[in-house]
N, C-alpha and C positions, 0 to 999 in steps of 0.2 A: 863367286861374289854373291849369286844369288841364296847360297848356303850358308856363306857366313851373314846374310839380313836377317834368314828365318825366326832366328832365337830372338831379335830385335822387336821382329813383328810383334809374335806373340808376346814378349814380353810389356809392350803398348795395349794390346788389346785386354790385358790380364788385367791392368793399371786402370785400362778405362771402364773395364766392367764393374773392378772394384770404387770406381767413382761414381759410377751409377746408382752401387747397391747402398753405398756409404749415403745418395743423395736422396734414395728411397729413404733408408732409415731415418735421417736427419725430419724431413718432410710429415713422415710418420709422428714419430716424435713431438713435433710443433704444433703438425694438428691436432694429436690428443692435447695437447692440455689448451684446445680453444672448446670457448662452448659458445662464443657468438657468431651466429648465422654467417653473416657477412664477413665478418674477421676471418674465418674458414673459407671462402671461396676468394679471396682476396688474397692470402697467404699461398693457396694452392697452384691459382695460378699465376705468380709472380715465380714459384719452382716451375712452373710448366715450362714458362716462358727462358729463363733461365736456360734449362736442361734440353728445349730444345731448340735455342739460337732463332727463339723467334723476335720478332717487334709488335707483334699489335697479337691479345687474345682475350675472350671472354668466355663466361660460364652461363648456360643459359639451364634455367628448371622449364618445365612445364607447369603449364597453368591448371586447374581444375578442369577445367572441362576436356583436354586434351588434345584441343585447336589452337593452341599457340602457343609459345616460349617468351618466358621473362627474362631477358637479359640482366641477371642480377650483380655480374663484374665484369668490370673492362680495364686493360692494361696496353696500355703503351698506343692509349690514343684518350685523349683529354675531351670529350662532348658536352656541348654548351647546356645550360638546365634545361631551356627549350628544345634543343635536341634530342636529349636522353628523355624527354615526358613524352616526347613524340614520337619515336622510333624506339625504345626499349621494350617492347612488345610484339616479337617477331609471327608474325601466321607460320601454321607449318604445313607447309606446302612442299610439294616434290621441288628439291632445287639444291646445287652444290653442298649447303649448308645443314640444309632441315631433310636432310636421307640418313644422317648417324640418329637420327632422332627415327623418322617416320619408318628406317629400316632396320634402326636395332643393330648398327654396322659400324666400323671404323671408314669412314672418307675421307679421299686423299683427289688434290687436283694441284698441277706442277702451275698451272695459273688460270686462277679461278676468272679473271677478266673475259679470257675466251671457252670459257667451260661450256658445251653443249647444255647444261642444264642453266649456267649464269640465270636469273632474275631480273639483276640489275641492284643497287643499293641508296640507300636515303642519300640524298641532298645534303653533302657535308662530311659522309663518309669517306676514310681512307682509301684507297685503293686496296683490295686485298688481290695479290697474286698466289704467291704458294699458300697451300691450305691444307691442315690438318685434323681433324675432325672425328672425334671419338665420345660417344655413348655412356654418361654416367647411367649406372642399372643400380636397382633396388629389385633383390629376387630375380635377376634376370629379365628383370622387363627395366625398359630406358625411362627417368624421372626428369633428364636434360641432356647435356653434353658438354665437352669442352670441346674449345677452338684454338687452335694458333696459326697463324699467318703470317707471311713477309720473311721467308727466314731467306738469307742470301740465297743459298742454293736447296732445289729441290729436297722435301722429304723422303726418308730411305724406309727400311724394314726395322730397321733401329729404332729409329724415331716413332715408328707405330707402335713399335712391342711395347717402349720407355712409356708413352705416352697414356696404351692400353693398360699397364697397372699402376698406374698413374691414378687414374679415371676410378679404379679397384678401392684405392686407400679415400680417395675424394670423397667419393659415393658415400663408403660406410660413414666420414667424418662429418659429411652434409646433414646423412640420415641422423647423427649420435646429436649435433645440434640443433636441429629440427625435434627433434623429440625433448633436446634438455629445454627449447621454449615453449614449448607446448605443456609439461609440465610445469615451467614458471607460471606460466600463464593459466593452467589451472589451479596453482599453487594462488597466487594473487587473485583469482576466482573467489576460490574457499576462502581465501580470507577474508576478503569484500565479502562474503555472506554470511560468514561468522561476525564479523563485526556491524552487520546489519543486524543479524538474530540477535547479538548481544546486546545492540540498540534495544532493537525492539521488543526484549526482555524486560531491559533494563524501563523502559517506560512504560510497559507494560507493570511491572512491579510499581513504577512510582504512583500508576493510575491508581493499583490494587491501596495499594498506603493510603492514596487521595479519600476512594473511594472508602474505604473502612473509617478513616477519620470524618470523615461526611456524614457515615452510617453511626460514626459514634457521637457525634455532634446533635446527629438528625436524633438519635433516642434519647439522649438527655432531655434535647427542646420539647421533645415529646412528653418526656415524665414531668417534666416543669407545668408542661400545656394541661397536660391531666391533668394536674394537680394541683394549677390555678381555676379549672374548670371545678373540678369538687370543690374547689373553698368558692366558686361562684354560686355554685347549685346550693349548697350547705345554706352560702351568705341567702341568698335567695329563698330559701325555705324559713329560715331563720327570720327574714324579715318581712317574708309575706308571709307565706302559711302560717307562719309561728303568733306572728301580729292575728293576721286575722282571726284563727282560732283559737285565743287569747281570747279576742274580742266576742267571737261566738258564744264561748262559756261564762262571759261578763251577762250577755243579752240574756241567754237561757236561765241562767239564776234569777237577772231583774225578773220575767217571765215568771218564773216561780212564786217570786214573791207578790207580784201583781193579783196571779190566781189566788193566793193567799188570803188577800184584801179582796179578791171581790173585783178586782177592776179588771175586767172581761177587757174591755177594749184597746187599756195601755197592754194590757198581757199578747191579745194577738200582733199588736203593733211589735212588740219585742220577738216574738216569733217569727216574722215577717222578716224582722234584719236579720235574725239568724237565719232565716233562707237563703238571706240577699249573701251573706257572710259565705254562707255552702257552695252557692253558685261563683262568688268570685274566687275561691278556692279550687274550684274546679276547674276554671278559667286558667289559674296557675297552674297547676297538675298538669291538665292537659299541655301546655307551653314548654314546661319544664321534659316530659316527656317527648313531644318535638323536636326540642331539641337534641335529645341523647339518640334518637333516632324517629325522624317523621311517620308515623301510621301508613298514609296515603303509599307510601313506597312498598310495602307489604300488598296493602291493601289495593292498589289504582296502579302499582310499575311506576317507571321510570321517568316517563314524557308529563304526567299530569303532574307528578309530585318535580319534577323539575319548574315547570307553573306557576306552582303552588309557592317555592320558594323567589322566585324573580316575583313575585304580585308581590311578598314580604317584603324581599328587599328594595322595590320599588319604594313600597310605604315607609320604611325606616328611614331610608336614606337619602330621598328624593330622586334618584337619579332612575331614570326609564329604562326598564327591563324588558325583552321581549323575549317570547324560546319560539322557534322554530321549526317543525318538524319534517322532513325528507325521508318517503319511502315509508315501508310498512313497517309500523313500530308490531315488536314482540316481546315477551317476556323474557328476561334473561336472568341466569343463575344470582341466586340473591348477593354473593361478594361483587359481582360486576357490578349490580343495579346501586348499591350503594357504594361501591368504590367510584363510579361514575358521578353517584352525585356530590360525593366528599370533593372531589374534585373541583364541580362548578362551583358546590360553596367556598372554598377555600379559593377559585378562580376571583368568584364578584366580590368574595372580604377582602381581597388586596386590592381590586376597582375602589372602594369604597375608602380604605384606607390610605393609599399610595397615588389615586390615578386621578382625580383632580378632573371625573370624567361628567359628561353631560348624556351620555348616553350609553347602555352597553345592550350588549345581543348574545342570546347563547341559540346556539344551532346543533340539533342533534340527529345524526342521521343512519338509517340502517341500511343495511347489503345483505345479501345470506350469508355472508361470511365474516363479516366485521360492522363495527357499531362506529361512528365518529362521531365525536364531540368538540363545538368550539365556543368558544368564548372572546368574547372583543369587546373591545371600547376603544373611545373617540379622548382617551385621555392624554397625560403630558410624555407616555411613556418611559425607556431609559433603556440605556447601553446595555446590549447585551454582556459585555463583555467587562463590565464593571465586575469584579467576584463580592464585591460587598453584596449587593441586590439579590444575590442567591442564596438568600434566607433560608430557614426554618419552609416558608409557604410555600415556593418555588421547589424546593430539594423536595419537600414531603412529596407534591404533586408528582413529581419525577419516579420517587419509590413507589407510592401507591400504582404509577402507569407499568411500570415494569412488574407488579406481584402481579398485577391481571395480565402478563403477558401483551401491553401494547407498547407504543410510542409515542412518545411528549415531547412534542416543539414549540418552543415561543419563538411568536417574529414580533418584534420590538425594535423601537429606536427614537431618538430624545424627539419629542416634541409630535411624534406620530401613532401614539396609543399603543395599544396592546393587543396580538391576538394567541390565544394559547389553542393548539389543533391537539388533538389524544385522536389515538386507532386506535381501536382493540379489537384481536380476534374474537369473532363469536365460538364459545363452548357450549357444545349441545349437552343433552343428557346422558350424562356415563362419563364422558372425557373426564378425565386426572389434568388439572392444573399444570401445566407445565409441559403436557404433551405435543 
């Protein structure tokens, strides 16, 4: 009897090995063609459970630091969301469970209820009695574990070996998805900073566009500027100089002819205007030159001949000028001293013309290292943020503060005046512009 079973036996156990290997394969299989984290341990151990007639199991990873286990699947027990935020973070501690892990080992307890190592379990957990417990490895070092529990009868030598390349195919298919998000994830990195770069390219370019049309707007206004300026200067020569020395050479003839006649004293009277005539000539000359650029700035720097023109503008325009000075004034390279004062002039010509002011101030101050310039008034102000208002005056100031290598700020706003701040590095003797 017991001869003719044999060929039975083995024939069952051939059967079952081949269900085994067929459920290896199948397993294999399914997990390659997952790449999300979750969907893989979720899929692995519903085969665990499956193949080893178990009821309740999860897949726990280790955490960075290597103090505790994230329970990241559970089967065949259902935990409330307050549950699982609460308990899904196991410490790993010597105990039934956290030894495939802390020892790198397969663990087996026929009921873990009375297990010399038992812990004890959250508030709400199933009961686990039989327990099976095997070591997912990356390189031979343990990364987490799997678990299954509850299965009717004790686990055998079967159910370990099954389980242990079980744990072999998991492993590799956790690590294959764990690396394919990590590459998502740097993949949507680089893109976020290619389409940042791109942005910032791209606005970068729109500024450069801005900035050239500005520069090309700004040299037009320019050649316009010059050019209304020579037909001023011309017009001005033309109808001062030109007149009066007109009038010079009318006087010197009458003079002539006085001497002619004998009359001594209408002759030096005519000579006399033509002095008057020299000197207001002169008067012009000198003005006319002031303006194309002030002597005193040559001749006295920067702080006097700053002075010299708030006293002018004072008298022209009625409104009270005062300058300022902080710190030890010193001579600076001549494009500063006069890009400096192109500045405050073209600062108090827009007070004068736009600012509806009662008062303005300019303050000029030195450091060893840098020069600062302000200007302000108590006028009607205006929006910064208006682009009409950023003229011709405002843009030129901006360029002239950038060739010198400084900074130009207005703080402005309706109904609170004006203040424009300039820095500029001091350049000594030798330094190259731009260094």
């Amino acid at each position: 009897m017991a001869i003719a079973l044999a060929p039975t036996l083995r024939q069952d156990s051939d059967a079952h090995q081949r269900n085994r290997l067929q459920a290896l394969y199948h397993l294999a299989v399914e997990l390659s063609a997952l790449r999300d984290l979750q969907s893989v341990m979720d899929t692995a151990l519903r085969h665990c459970l499956d193949l080893t007639e178990s009821q309740f199991g999860f897949i726990g990873l280790n955490m960075a630091d290597g103090k505790a286990m994230d329970v990241m699947a559970i089967r065949g027990f259902h935990p409330t969301t307050e549950f699982y935020e609460q308990s899904h973070v196991i410490p790993l501690r010597p105990n039934v469970f956290a030894r495939a892990v802390l020892e790198n080992r397969l663990v087996r307890s026929d009921d873990a209820m009375v297990d010399p190592l038992r812990v004890g379990q959250p508030r709400g957990h199933p009961p686990v009695h039989t327990f099976l417990g095997v070591p997912l490895r990356a390189r031979e070092s343990p990364i987490g574990m799997i678990g299954v529990a509850n299965r009717p009868t004790p686990y055998d030598d079967d159910h370990e070996q099954l389980l242990v390349t079980y744990a072999a195919q998991v492993a590799i298919a956790i690590r294959n998805a764990q690396l394919y998000e990590e590459l998502q994830a740097a993949k949507a990195d680089l893109e976020c900073k290619v389409a940042d770069r791109t942005q910032a390219l791209q606005e970068a370019q729109e500024a450069l566009a801005q900035k050239a049309e500005q520069l090309r707007q700004l040299l037009a206004d320019t050649v316009n500027v010059q050019e209304r300026e020579r037909q001023r200067i011309s017009q001005d020569m033309h109808d001062g100089l030109n007149q009066l020395l007109i009038g010079a050479l009318l006087e010197l003839k009458s003079g002539r002819e006085r001497l002619r006649a004998n009359e001594l004293a209408l002759a030096e009277a005519s000579l006399e205007q033509v002095a008057e005539v020299l000197r207001r000539m002169e008067r012009e000359i000198k003005q006319i030159v002031y303006d194309l650029r002030p002597p005193s700035l040559d001749a006295l720097g920067l702080v006097p001949s700053l002075r010299r023109y708030a006293e002018r503008f004072a008298q022209y325009t009625g409104v009270p000028c005062v300058v300022q000075a902080n710190g030890e004034a010193i001579r600076l390279p001549p494009d500063m001293e006069i890009g400096l004062y192109r500045i405050m002039q073209e600062a108090l010509q827009n007070v004068s013309v736009h600012a509806s002011a009662h008062r303005a101030e300019v303050a000029v101050g030195f450091t060893p290292s840098a020069v600062m310039l302000t200007i302000a008034d108590d006028g009607r102000g205006f929006d910064p943020n208006d682009a009409r208002r950023d003229g011709v005056g405002l843009l030129g100031m901006r360029e002239r503060a950038e060739s010198l290598g400084g900074r130009l700020t207005i703080h402005t706003a309706p109904g609170q005046g004006t203040r424009v701040n300039l820095a500029v590095p001091i350049r000594h003797a030798g330094e190259e512009r731009g260094n």
